[in-house]
C-alpha positions as CSV (number, residue, x, y, z in Angstrom):
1,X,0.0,0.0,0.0
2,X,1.2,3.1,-1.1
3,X,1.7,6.3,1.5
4,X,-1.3,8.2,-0.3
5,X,-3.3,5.5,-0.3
6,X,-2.8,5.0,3.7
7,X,-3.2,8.9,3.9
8,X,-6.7,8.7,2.2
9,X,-7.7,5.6,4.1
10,X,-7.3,7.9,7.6
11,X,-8.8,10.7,6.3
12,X,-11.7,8.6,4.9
13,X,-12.4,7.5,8.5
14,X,-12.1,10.9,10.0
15,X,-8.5,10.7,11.7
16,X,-6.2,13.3,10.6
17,X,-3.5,11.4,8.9
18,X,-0.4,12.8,10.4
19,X,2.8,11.5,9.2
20,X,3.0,8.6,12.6
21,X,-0.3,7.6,11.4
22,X,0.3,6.8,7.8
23,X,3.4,5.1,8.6
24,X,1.6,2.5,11.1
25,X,-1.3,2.3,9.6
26,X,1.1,1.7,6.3
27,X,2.8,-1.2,8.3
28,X,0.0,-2.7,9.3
29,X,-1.1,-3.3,5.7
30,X,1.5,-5.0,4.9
31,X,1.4,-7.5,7.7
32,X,0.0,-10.6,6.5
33,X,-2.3,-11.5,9.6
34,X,-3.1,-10.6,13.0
35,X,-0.3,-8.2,14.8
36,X,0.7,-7.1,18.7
37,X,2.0,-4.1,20.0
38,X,4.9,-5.7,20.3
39,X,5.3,-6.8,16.2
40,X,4.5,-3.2,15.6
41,X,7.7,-2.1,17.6
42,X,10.0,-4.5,16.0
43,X,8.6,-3.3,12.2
44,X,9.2,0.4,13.1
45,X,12.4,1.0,15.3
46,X,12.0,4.8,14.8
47,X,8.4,5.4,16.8
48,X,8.0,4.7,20.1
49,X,5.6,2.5,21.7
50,X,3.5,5.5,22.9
51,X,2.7,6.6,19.4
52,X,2.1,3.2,18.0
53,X,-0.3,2.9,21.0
54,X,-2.1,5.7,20.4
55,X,-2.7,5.1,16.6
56,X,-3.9,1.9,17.0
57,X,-6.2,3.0,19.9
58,X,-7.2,5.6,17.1
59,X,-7.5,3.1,14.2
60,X,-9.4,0.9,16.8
61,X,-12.0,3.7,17.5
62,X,-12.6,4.6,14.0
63,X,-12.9,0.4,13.0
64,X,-9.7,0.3,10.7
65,X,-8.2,-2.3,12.7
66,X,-10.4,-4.9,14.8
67,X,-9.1,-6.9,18.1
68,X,-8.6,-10.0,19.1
69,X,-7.9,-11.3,23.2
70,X,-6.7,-15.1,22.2
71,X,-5.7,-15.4,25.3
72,X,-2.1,-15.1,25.2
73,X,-2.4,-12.3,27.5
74,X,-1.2,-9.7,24.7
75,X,-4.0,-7.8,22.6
76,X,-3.5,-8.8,18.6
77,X,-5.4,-6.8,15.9
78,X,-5.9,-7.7,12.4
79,X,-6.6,-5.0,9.4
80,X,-10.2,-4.2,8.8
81,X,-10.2,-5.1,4.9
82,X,-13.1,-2.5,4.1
83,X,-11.4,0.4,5.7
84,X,-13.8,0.9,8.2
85,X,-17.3,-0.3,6.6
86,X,-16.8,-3.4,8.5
87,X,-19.6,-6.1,6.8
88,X,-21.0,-8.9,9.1
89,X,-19.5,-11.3,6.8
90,X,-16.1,-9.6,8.1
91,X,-16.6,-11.2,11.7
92,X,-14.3,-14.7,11.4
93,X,-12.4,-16.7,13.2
94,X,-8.9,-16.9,14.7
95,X,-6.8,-19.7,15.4
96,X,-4.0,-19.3,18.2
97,X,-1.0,-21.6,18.4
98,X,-0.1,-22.4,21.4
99,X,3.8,-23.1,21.0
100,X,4.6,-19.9,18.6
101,X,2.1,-17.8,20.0
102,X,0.8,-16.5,16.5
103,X,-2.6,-16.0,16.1
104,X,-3.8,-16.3,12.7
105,X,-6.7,-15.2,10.5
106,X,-9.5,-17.7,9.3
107,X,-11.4,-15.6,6.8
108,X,-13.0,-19.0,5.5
109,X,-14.9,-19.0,8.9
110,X,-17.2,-16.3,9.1
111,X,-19.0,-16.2,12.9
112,X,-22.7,-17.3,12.6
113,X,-25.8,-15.7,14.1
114,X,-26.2,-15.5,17.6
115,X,-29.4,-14.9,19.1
116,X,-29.5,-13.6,22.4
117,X,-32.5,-13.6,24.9
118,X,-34.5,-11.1,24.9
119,X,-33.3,-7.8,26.1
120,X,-29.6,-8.9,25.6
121,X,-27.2,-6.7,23.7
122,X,-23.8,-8.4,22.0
123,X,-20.8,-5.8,22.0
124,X,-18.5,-7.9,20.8
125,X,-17.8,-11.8,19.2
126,X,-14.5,-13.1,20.0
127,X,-14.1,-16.8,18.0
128,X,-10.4,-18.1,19.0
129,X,-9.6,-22.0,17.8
130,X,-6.4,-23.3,19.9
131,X,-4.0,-25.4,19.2
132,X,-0.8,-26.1,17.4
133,X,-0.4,-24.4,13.5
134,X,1.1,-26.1,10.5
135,X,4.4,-24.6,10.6
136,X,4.9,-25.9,14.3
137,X,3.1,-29.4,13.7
138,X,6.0,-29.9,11.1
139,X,9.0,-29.2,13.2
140,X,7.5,-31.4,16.6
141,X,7.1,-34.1,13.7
């Protein structure tokens, strides 16, 4: 993704898109699936932590990036792929390895209906398979 088309992303979603911004939110596009904090960090060296926080608490408000608690104890995110417009066919799964840690996108798996009783109200779906990924299941072999 190119640094205008991060800057018009922001801006479509009401954040300004200062230069900090544009460069995470630029990151995060290219990560292929969910990220920490922590990846963040490692993929830009020259912002500190604080800012990084603050633009994904931003990106979070404004739906451009979604959470996930696994369960690792760490807060992963993953890009919202319609900037934003989040659909309800958006709302998948994740599965979470439990000797790498990585917790990966199942796009394939989209959450089903849940009906609540009456007079309940959902905030949030969190959908977290566990157990050991293919990469790790090939080097315990």
């Amino acid at each position: 993704m190119t640094t205008k088309e991060s800057n018009d992303i922001i801006a479509k979603a009401a954040i300004r898109p200062t230069s900090i911004r544009i460069l995470v939110y630029k990151a995060i596009s290219e990560l292929e699936d969910t990220f920490s904090l922590a990846d963040l960090e490692d993929q830009l060296p020259t912002i500190d932590k604080s800012s990084i926080f603050r633009a994904l608490t931003l990106f979070h408000e404004h739906h451009l990036i979604h959470s996930i608690d696994d369960g690792s104890g760490f807060m992963k995110y993953c890009l919202c792929h319609n900037h934003g417009s989040c659909q309800k066919e958006e709302v998948h799964a994740h599965f979470h390895c439990e000797i790498c840690n990585k917790t990966f996108c199942i796009d394939s798996y989209t959450i089903p209906d849940i009906v609540t009783p009456e007079a309940f109200i959902i905030k949030e779906v969190n959908f977290v398979i566990k157990g050991i990924c293919a990469k790790c299941t090939s080097k315990h072999k």
